[in-house]
N, C-alpha and C positions, 0 to 999 in steps of 0.2 A: 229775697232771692237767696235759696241757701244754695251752697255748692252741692252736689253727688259727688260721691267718691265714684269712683273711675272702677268698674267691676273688675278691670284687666289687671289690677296692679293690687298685688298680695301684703298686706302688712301682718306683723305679728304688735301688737301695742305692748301685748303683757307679757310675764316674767309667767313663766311655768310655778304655780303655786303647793301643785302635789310632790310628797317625793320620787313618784315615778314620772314625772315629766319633767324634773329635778335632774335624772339621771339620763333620760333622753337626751336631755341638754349636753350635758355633761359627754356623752359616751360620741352624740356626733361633733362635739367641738372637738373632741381626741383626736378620732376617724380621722376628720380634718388635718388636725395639725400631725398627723404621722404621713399622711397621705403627702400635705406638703412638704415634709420634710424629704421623703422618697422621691419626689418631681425634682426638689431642688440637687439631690444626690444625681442623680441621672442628669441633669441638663447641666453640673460641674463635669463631671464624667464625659461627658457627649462636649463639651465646650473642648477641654484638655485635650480630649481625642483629635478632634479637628485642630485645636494647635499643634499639635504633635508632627502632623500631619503634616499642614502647610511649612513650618520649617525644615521640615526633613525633605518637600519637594525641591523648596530653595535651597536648602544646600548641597539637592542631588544637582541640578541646574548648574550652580556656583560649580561642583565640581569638574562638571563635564565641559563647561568654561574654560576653567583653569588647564583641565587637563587637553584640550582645543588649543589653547597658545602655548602651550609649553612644546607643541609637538607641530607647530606651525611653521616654517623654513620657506624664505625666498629663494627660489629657484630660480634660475636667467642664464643667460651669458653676457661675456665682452668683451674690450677688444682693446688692445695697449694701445695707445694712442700715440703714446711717449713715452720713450724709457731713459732716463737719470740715475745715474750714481749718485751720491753724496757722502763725501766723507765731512764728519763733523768731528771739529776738537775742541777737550774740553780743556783748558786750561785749569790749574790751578794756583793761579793770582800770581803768577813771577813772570 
């Protein structure tokens, strides 16, 4: 009972033996690795951006906050209930 390889599923076994598949090799592992290098530049970029962002939202927030109870005042009325004098003294020790 031998196994089939599975037609759906692509392997490469061997190592490229010419120098022009040598440099095939070569030229799309570069590709690659400049390609990722540019994803990973763009999604720091794109990361920063959005932090940037959401800090600058909270501290508009905080501000609008802050600047909301600074400018906040109980307003009312009332009504003397009782009114007292007092005189206080203060002695000093004689």
């Amino acid at each position: 009972m031998a196994r089939e390889p599975n037609p759906r599923v692509l392997l490469l076994s061997t190592r490229p033996t010419t120098w022009l598949g040598k440099l095939a090799v070569a030229v799309i592992g570069l590709t690659l690795l400049v390609l990722a290098f540019f994803f990973l530049t763009v999604a720091l970029v794109a990361g920063v951006i959005v932090g940037l962002a959401v800090i600058g939202r909270l501290w508009w927030i905080s501000r609008k906050l802050r600047r909301a109870r600074e400018q906040a005042a109980l307003d009312g009325e009332f009504t003397v209930v009782e009114r007292r004098e007092s005189i206080r003294r203060i002695d000093k020790g004689t």
